[in-house]
Residue frames as qw, qx, qy, qz and C-alpha x, y, z in Angstrom:
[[0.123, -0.643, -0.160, -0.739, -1.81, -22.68, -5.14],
 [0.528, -0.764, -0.095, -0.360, -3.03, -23.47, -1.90],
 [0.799, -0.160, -0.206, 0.541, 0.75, -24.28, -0.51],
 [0.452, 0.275, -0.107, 0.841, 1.06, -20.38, -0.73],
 [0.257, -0.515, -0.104, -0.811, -1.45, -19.58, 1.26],
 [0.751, -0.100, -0.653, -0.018, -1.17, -21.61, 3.88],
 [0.266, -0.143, -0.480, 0.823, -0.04, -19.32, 6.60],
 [0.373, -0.140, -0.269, -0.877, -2.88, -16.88, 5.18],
 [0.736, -0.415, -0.419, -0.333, -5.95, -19.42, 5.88],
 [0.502, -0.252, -0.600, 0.570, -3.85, -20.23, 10.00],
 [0.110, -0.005, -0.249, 0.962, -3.59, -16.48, 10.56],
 [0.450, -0.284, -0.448, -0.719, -7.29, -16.29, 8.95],
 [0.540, -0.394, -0.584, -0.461, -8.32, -18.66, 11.23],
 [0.432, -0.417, -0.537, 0.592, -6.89, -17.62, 14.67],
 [0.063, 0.015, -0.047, 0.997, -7.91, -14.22, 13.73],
 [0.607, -0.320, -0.427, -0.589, -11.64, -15.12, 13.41],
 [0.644, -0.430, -0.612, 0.162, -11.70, -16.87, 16.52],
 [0.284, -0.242, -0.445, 0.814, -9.88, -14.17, 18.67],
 [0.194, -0.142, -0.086, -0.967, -12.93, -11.63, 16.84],
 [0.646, -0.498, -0.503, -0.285, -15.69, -14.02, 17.87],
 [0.512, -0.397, -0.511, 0.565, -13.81, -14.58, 21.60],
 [0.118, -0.013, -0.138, 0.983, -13.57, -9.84, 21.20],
 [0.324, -0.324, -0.474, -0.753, -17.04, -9.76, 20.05],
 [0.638, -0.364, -0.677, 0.047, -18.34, -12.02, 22.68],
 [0.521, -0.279, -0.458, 0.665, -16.21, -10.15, 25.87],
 [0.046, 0.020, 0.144, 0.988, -17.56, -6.73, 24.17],
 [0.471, -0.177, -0.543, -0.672, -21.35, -7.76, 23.39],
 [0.401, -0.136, 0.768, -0.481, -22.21, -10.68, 25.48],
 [0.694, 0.405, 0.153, -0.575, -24.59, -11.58, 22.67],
 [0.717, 0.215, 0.603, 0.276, -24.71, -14.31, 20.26],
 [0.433, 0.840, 0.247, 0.213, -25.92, -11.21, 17.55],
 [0.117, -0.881, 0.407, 0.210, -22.74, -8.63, 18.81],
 [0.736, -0.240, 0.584, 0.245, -20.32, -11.86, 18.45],
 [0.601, 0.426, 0.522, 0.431, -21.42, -12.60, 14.46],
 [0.232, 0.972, 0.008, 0.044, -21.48, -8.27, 13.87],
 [0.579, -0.696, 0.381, 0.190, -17.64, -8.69, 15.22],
 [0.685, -0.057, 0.666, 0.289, -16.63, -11.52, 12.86],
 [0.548, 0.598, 0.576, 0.102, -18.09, -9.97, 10.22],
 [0.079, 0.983, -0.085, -0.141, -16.59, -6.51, 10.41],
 [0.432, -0.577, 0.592, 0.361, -12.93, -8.71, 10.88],
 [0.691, 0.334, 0.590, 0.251, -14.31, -10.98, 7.38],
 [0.433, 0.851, 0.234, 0.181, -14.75, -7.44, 5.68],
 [0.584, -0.685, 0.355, 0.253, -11.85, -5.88, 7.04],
 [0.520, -0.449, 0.619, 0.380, -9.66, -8.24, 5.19],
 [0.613, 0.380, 0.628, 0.293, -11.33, -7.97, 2.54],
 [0.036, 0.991, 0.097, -0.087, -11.06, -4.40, 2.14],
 [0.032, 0.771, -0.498, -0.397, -7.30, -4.41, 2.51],
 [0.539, 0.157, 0.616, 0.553, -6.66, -7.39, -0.34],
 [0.556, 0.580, 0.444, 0.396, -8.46, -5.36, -2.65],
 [0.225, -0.945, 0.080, 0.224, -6.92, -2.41, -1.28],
 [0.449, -0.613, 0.584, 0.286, -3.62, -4.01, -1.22],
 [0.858, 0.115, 0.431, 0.254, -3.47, -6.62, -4.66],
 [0.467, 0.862, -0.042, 0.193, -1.66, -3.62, -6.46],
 [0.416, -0.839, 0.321, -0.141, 0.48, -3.59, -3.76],
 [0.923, 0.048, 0.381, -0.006, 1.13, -7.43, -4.06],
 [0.742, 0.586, 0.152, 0.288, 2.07, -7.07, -7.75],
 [0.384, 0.819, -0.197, 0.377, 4.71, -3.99, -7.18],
 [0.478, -0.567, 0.668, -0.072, 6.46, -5.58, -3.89],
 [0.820, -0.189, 0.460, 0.284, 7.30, -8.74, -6.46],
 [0.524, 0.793, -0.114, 0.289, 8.27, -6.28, -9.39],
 [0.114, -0.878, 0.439, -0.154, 10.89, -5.41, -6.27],
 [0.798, -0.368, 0.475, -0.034, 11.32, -8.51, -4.71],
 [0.956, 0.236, 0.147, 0.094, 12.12, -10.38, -7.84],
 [0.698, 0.638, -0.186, 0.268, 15.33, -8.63, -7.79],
 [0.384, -0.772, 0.443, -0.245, 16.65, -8.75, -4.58],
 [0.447, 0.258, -0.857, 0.019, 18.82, -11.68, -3.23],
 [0.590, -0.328, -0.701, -0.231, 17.18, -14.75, -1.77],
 [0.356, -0.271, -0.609, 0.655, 18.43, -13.67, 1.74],
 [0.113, 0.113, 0.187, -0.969, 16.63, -10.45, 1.55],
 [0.493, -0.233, -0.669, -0.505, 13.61, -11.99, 0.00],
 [0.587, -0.388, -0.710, -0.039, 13.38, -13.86, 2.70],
 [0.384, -0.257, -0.549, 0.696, 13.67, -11.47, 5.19],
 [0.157, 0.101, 0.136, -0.973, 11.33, -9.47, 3.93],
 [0.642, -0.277, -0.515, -0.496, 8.64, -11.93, 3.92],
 [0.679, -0.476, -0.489, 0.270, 9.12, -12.69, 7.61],
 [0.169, -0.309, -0.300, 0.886, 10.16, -9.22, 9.12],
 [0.164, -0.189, -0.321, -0.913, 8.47, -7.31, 6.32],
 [0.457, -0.409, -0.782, -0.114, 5.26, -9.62, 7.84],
 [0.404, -0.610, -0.575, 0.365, 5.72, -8.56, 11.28],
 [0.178, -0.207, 0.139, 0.952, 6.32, -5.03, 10.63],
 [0.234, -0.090, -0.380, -0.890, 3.29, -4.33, 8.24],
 [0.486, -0.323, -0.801, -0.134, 1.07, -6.61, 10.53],
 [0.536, -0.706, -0.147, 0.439, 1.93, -4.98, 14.40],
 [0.179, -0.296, 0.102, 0.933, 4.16, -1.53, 12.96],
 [0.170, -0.245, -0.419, -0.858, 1.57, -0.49, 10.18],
 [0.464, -0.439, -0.557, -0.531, -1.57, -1.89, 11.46],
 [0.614, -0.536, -0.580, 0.005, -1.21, -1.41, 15.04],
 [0.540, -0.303, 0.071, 0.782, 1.65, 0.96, 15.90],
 [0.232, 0.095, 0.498, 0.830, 0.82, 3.23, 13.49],
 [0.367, -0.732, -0.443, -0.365, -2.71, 4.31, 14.66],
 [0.662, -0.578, -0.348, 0.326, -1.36, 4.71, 18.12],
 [0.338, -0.211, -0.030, 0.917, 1.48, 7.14, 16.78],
 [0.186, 0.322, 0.450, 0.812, -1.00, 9.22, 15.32],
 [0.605, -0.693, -0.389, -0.057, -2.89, 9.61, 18.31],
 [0.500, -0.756, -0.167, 0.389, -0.04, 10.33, 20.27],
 [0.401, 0.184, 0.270, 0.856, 1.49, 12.80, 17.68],
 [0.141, -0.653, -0.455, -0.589, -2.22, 14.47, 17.16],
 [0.476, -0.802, -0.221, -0.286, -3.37, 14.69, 20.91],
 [0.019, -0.661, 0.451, -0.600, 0.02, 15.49, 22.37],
 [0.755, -0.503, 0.208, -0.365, -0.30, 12.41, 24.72],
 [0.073, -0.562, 0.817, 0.109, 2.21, 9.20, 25.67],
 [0.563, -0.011, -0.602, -0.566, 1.40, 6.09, 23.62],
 [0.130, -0.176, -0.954, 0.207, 0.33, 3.98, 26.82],
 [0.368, 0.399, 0.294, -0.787, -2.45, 6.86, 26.91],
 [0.632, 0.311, -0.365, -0.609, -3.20, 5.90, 23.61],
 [0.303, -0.051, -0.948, 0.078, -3.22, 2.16, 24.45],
 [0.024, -0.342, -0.772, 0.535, -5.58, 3.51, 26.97],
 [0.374, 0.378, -0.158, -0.832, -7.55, 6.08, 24.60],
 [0.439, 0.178, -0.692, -0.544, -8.24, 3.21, 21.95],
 [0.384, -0.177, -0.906, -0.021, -9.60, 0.83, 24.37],
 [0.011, 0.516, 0.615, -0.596, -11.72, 2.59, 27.19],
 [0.326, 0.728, 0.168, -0.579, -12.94, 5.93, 24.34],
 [0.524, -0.051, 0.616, 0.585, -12.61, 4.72, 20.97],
 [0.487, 0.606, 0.570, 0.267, -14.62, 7.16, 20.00],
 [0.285, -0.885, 0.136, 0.342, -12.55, 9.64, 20.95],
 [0.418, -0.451, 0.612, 0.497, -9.62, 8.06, 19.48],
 [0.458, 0.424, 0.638, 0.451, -11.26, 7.33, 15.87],
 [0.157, -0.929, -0.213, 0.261, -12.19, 11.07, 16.20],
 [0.101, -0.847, 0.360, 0.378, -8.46, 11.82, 16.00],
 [0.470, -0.249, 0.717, 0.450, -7.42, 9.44, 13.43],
 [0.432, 0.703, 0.514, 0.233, -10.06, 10.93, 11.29],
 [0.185, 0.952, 0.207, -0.130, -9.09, 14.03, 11.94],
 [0.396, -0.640, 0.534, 0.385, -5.77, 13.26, 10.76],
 [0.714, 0.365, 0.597, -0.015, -6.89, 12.15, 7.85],
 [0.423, 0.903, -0.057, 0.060, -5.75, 15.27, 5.48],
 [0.032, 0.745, -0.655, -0.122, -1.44, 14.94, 6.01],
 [0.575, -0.112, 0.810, 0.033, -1.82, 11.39, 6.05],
 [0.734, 0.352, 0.572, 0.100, -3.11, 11.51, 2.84],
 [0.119, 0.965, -0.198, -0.123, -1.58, 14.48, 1.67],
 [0.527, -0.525, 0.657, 0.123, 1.45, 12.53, 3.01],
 [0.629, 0.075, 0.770, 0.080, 0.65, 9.04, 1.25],
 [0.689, 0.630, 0.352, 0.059, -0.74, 9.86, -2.21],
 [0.168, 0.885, -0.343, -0.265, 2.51, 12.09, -2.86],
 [0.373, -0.438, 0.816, 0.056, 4.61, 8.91, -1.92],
 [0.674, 0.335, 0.651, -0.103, 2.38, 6.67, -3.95],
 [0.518, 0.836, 0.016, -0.182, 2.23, 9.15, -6.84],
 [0.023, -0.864, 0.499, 0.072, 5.91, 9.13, -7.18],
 [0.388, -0.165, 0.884, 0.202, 6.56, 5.37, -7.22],
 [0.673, 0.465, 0.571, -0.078, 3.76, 5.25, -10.09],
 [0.533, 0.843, -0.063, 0.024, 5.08, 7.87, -12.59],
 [0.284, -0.621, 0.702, 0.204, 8.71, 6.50, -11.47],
 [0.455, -0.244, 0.738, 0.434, 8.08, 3.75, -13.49],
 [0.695, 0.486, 0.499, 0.179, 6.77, 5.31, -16.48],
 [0.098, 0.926, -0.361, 0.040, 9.40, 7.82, -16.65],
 [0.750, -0.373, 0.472, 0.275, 11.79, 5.32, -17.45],
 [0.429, 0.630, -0.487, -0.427, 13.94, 5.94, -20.66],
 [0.024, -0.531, 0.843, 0.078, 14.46, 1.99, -20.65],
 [0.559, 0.157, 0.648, -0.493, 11.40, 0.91, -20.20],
 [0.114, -0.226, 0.849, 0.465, 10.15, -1.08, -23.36],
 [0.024, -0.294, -0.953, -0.076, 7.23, -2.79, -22.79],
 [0.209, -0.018, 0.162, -0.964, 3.91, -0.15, -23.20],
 [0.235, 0.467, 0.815, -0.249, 0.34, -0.95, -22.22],
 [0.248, 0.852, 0.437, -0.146, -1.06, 2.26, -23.46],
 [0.725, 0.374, 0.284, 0.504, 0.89, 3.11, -26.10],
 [0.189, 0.825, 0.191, 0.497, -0.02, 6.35, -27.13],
 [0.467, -0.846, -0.027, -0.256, 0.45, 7.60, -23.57],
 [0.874, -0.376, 0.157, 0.264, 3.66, 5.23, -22.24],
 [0.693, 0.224, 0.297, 0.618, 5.92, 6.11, -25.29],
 [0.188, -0.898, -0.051, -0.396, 5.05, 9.86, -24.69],
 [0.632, -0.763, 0.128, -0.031, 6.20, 9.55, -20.74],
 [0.849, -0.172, 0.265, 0.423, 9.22, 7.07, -21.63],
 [0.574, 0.428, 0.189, 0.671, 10.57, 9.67, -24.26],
 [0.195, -0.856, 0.175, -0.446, 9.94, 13.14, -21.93],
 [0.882, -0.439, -0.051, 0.164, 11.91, 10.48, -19.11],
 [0.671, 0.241, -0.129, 0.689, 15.20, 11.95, -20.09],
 [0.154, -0.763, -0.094, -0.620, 14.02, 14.99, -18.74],
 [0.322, 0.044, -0.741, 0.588, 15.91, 15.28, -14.87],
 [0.035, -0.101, -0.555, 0.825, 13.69, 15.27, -12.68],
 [0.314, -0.200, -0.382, -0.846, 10.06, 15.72, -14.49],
 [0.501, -0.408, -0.755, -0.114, 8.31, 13.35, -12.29],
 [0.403, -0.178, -0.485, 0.756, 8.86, 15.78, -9.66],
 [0.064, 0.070, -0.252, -0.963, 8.04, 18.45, -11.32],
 [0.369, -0.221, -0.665, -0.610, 4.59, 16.76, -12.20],
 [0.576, -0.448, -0.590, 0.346, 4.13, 15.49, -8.62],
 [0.116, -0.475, -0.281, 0.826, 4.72, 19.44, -7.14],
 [0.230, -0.058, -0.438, -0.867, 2.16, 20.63, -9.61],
 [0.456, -0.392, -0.734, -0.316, -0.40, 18.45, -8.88],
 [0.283, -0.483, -0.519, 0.646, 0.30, 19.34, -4.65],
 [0.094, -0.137, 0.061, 0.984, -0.14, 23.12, -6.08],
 [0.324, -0.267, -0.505, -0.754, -2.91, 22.82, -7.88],
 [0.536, -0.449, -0.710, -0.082, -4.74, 20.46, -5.22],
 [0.349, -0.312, -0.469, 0.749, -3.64, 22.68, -2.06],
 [0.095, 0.098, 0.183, 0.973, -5.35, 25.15, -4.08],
 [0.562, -0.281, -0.706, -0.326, -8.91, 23.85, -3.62],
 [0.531, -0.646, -0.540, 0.090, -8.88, 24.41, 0.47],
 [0.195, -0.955, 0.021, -0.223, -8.78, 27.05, 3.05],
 [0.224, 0.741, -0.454, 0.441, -5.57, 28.51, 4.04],
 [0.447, -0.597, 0.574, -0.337, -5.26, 26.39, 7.02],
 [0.920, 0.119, 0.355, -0.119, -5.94, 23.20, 5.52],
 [0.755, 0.629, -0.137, 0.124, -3.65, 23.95, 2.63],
 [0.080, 0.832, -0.502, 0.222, -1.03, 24.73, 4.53],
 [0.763, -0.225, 0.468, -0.385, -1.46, 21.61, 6.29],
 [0.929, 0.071, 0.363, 0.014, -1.64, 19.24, 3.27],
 [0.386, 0.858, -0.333, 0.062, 1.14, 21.16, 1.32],
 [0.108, -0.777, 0.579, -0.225, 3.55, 20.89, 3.84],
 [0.621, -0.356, 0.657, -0.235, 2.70, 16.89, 4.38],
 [0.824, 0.529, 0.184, 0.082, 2.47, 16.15, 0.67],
 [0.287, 0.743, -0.545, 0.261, 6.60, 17.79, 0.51],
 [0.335, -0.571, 0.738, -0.129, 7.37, 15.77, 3.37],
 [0.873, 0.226, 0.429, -0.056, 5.89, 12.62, 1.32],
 [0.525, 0.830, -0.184, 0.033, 8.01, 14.03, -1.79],
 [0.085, 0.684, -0.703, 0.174, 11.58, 14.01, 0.29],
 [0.555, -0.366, 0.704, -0.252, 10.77, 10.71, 1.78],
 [0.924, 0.367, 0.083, 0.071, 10.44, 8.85, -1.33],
 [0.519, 0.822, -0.209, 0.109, 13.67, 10.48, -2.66],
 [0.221, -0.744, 0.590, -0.223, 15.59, 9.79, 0.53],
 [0.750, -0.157, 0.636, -0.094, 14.70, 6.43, 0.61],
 [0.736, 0.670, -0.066, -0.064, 15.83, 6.54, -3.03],
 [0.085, 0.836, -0.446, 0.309, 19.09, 7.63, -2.21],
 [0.578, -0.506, 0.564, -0.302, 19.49, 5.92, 0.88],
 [0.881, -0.188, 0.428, -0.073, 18.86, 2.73, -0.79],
 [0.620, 0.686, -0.335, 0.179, 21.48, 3.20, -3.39],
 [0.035, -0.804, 0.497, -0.326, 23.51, 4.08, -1.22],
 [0.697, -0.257, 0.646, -0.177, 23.01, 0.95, 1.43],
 [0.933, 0.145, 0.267, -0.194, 22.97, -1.29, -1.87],
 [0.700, 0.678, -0.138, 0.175, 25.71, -0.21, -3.30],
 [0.132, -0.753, 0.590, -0.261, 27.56, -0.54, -0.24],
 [0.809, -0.190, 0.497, -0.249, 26.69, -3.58, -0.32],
 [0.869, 0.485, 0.073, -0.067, 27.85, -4.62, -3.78],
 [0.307, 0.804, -0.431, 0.270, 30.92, -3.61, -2.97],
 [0.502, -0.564, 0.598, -0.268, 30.80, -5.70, 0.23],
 [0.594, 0.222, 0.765, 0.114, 29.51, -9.11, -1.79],
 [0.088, 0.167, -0.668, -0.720, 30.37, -9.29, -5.41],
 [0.224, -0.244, -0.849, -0.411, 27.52, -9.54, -7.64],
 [0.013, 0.536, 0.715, -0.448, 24.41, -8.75, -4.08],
 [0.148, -0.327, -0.453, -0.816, 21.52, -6.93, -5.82],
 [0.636, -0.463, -0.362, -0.500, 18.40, -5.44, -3.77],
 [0.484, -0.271, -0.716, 0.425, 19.08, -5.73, -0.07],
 [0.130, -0.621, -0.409, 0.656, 18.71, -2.90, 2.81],
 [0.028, 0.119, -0.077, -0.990, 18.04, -0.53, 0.72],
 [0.504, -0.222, -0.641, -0.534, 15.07, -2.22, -1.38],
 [0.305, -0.459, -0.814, 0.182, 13.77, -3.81, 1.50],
 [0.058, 0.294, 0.337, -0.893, 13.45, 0.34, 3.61],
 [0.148, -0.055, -0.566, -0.809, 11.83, 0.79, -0.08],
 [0.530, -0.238, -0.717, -0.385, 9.16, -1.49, 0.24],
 [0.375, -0.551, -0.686, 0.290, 8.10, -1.35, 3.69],
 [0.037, -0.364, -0.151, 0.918, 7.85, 2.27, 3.27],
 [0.484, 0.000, -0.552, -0.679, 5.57, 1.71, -0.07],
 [0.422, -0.209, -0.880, 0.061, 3.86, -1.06, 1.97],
 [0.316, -0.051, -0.114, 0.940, 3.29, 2.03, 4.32],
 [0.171, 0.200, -0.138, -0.955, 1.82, 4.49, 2.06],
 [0.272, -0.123, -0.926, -0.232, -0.73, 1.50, 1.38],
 [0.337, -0.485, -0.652, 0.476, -1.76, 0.50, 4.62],
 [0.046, -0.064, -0.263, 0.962, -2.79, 4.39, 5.09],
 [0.435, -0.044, -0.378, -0.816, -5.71, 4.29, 3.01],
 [0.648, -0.276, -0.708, -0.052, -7.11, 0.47, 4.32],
 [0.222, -0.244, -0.567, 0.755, -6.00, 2.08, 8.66],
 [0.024, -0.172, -0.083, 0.981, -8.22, 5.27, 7.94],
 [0.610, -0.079, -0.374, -0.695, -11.44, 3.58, 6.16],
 [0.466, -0.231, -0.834, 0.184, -11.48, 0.66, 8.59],
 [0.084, -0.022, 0.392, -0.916, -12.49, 3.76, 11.16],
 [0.509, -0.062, -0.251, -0.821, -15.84, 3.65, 8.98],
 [0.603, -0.087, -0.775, -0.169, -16.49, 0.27, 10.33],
 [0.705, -0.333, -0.592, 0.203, -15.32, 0.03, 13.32],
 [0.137, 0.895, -0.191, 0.380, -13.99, 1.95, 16.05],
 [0.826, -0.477, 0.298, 0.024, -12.24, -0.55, 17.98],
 [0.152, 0.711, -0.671, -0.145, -8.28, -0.46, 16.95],
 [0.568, -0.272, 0.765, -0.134, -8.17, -4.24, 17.94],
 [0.735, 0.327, 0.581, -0.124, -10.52, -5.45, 15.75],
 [0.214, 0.922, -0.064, -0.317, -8.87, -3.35, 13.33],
 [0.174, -0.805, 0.566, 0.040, -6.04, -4.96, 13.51],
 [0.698, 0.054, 0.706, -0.105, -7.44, -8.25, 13.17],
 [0.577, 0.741, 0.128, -0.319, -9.30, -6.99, 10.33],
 [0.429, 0.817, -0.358, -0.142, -6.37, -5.72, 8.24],
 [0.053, -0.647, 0.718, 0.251, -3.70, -8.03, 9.21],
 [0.738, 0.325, 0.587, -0.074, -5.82, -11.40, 8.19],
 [0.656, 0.742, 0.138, -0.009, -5.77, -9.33, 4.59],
 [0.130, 0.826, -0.522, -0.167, -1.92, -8.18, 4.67],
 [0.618, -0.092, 0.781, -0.009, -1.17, -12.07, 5.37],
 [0.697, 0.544, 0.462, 0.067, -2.86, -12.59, 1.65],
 [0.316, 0.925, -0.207, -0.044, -1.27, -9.73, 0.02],
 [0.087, -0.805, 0.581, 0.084, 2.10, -11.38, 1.23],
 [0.650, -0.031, 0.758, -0.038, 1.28, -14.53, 0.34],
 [0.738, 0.615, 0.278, 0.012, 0.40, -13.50, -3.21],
 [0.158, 0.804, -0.536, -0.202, 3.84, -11.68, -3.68],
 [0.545, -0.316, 0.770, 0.107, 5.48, -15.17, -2.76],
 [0.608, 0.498, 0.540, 0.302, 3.52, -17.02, -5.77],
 [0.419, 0.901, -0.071, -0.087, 3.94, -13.80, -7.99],
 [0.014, -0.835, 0.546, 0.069, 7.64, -14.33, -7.62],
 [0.598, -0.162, 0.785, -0.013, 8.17, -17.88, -7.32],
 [0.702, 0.353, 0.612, 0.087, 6.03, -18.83, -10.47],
 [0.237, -0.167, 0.360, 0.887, 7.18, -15.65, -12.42],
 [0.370, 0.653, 0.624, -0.216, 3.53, -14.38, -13.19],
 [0.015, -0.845, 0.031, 0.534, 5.21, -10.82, -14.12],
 [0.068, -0.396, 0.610, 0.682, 7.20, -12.06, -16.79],
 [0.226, 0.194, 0.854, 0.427, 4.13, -14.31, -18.33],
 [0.147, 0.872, 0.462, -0.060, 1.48, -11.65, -18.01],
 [0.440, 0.313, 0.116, 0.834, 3.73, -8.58, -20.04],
 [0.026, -0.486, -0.335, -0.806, 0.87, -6.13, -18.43],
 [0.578, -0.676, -0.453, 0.058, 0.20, -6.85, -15.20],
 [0.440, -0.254, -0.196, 0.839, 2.82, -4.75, -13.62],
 [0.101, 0.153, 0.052, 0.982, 1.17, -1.60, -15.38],
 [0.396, -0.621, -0.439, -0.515, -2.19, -2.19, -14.46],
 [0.624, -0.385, -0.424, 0.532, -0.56, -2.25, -11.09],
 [0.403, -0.081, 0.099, 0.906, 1.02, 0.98, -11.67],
 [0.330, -0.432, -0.432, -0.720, -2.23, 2.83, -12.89],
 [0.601, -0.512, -0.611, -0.057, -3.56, 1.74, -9.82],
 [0.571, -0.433, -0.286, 0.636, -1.12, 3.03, -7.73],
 [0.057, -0.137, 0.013, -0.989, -1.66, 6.87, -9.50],
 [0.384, -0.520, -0.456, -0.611, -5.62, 6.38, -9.11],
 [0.636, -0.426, -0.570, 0.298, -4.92, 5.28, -5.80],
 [0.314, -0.313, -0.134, 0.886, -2.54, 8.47, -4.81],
 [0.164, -0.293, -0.425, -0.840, -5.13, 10.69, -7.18],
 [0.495, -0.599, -0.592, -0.212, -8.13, 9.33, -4.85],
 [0.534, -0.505, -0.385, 0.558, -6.11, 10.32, -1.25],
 [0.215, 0.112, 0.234, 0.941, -5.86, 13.74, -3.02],
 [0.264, -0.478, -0.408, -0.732, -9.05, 14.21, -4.04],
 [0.559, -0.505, -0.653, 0.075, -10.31, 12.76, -0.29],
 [0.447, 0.115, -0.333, 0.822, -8.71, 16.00, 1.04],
 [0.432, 0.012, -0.209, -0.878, -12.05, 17.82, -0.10],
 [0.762, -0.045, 0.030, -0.646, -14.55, 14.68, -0.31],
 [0.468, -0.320, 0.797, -0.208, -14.91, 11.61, 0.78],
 [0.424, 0.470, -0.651, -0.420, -14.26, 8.59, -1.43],
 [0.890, -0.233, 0.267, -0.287, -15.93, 5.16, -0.30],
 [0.526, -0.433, 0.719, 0.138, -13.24, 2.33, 0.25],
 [0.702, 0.314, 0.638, 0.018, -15.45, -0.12, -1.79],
 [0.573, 0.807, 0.091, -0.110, -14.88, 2.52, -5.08],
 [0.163, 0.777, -0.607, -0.032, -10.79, 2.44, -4.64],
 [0.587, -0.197, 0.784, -0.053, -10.71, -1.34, -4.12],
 [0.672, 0.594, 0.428, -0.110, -13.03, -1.81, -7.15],
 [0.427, 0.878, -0.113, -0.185, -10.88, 0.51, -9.28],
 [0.273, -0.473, 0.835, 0.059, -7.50, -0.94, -8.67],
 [0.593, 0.116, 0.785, 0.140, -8.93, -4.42, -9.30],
 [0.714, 0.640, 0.275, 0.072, -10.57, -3.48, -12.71],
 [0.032, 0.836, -0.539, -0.098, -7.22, -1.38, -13.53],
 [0.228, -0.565, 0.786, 0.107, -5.49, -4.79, -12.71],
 [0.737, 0.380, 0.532, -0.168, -8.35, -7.20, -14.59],
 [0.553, 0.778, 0.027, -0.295, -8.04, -5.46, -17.27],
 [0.114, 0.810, -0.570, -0.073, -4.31, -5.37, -17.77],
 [0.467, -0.182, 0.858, -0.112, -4.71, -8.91, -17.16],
 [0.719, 0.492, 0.448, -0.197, -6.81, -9.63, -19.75],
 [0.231, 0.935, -0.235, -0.130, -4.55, -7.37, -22.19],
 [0.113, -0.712, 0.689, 0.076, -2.30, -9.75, -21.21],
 [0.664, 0.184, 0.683, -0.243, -3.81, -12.76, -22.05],
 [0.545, 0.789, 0.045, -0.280, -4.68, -11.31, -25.44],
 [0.113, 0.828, -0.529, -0.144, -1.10, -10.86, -26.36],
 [0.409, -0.150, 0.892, 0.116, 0.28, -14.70, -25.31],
 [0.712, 0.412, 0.537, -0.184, -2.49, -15.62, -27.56],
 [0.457, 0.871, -0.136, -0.122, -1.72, -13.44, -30.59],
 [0.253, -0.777, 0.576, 0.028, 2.05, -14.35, -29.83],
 [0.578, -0.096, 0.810, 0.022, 1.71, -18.19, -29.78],
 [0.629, 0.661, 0.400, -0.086, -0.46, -17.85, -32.99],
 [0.403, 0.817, -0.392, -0.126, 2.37, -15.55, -34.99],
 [0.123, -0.523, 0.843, -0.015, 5.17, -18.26, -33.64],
 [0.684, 0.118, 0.601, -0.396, 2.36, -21.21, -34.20]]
């Protein structure tokens, strides 16, 4: 166990030191220093339990790619979702929102950060408008599967998996829900989270497409290659729609992008360290139910960034839900080996 987390606990601990060394150059105080460390300790804990759904449906992907892309999306995918999501990514939204160039926003986030958290709250409706469409869409993708087999909640799965023949219904269910929610704010706001919940809609689908398209050019280059450029855009674009929700409630802590940055990438380190063991030891195939409690997670998740359009949803109540979503389904799974070994006992 602890051979897969070994980069995790380094990164852990040069990130705590550089928030005690920010805290210190910010504060001057022994008491600023430990408020510093502490915001970077919660932080990362905010995005694992943000992120351990996340975990579980980047090694449903991974576990079919080839090893070369595996590995290249645990060491780019790293630096990408570490410095592009969690640092880069505030900065464009700043210099998208206030119409400025991003060394202003290098210079916004560190001299007026409360300026700059300001605008990255107040971007807060297409970004989630954005994300929970993209999220929604990889969750009822896989229970609209006519092939799918394996149901957690019966009654409900074998329903979805038998209306799955149906072209296109997840769409259909996804631009309902944008309708119904867009319906719920004032004409300037809807128009707002409409129009960034369709561009979340075409950017799942392209990167559908697309990654056919790149994989199946690829299968054609090497006989037999499964899961490369395409899957990989896949996932760091679902990796992404994550990371919005964990960038945009870190604000509530802090308002210092830096520490931010600490914060979250200490916790994306863990999240990529638990795909590795999820894939390596094959958890997915001995727990039959973890993937869906994953998957549940990942509509309540895209259901919460909805609802946040209108009211605000404390981090600590979408971390909490996810994990019991993914306890459970863990337990559920547990159950079963038991019952299993006992009929074959």
């Amino acid at each position: 166990m602890l051979h897969y987390f070994t980069w995790a606990f380094i990164v852990t601990a040069v990130g705590l030191m550089l928030g005690v060394f920010l805290g210190w150059q910010m504060t001057g105080t022994m008491g600023g220093m430990l408020t510093i460390f502490f915001i970077c300790l919660v932080l990362a804990v905010l995005e694992i339990s943000l992120s351990f759904d996340n975990a579980i449906v980047n090694a449903n992907k991974l576990k079919e790619m080839t090893p070369e892309w595996q590995h290249r999306f645990l060491t780019w995918g790293i630096i990408i979702a570490v410095f592009g999501m969690r640092i880069v990514f505030p900065l464009l939204i700043v210099v998208i929102a206030a119409k400025i160039g991003p060394w202003e926003a290098v210079v916004l986030a560190a001299a007026q950060p409360e300026e700059y958290a300001r605008i990255m709250h107040d971007a807060h409706l297409p970004i989630a408008a954005f994300g929970g469409t993209f999220l929604m869409m990889v969750g009822l993708s896989f229970f609209f599967d006519h092939e799918k087999d394996v149901h957690w909640v019966r009654w409900l799965e074998a329903k979805m998996q038998k209306y799955a023949t149906i072209r296109g219904i997840e769409v259909a269910v996804v631009l309902s829900l944008i309708l119904i929610f867009s319906r719920f704010l004032d004409p300037a706001e809807s128009q707002v989270f409409f129009r960034s919940a369709i561009w979340g809609l075409l950017t799942f689908l392209l990167v559908e497409v697309l990654g056919g398209l790149l994989d199946s050019t690829q299968e054609a280059l090497v006989a037999g290659a499964k899961g490369g450029l395409g899957a990989f855009l896949y996932l760091e674009v679902l990796d992404a729609s994550f990371s919005f929700d964990g960038v945009i409630g870190a604000f509530a802590l802090t308002q210092n992008l830096f520490i931010i940055a600490i914060g979250l990438g200490i916790g994306a380190m863990y999240v990529r360290s638990m795909t590795i063991m999820l894939v390596e030891k094959g958890t997915l195939a001995q727990y039959r139910y973890l993937e869906h409690g994953a998957f549940y997670a990942i509509i309540a998740l895209s259901v919460i960034m909805f609802l946040q359009s209108f009211v605000h949803i404390p981090e600590v109540i979408t971390g909490l839900g996810g994990a019991t979503l993914i306890g459970v389904s863990l337990w559920s799974s547990i159950r079963w080996n038991r019952k299993s070994q006992q009929a074959h006992g």
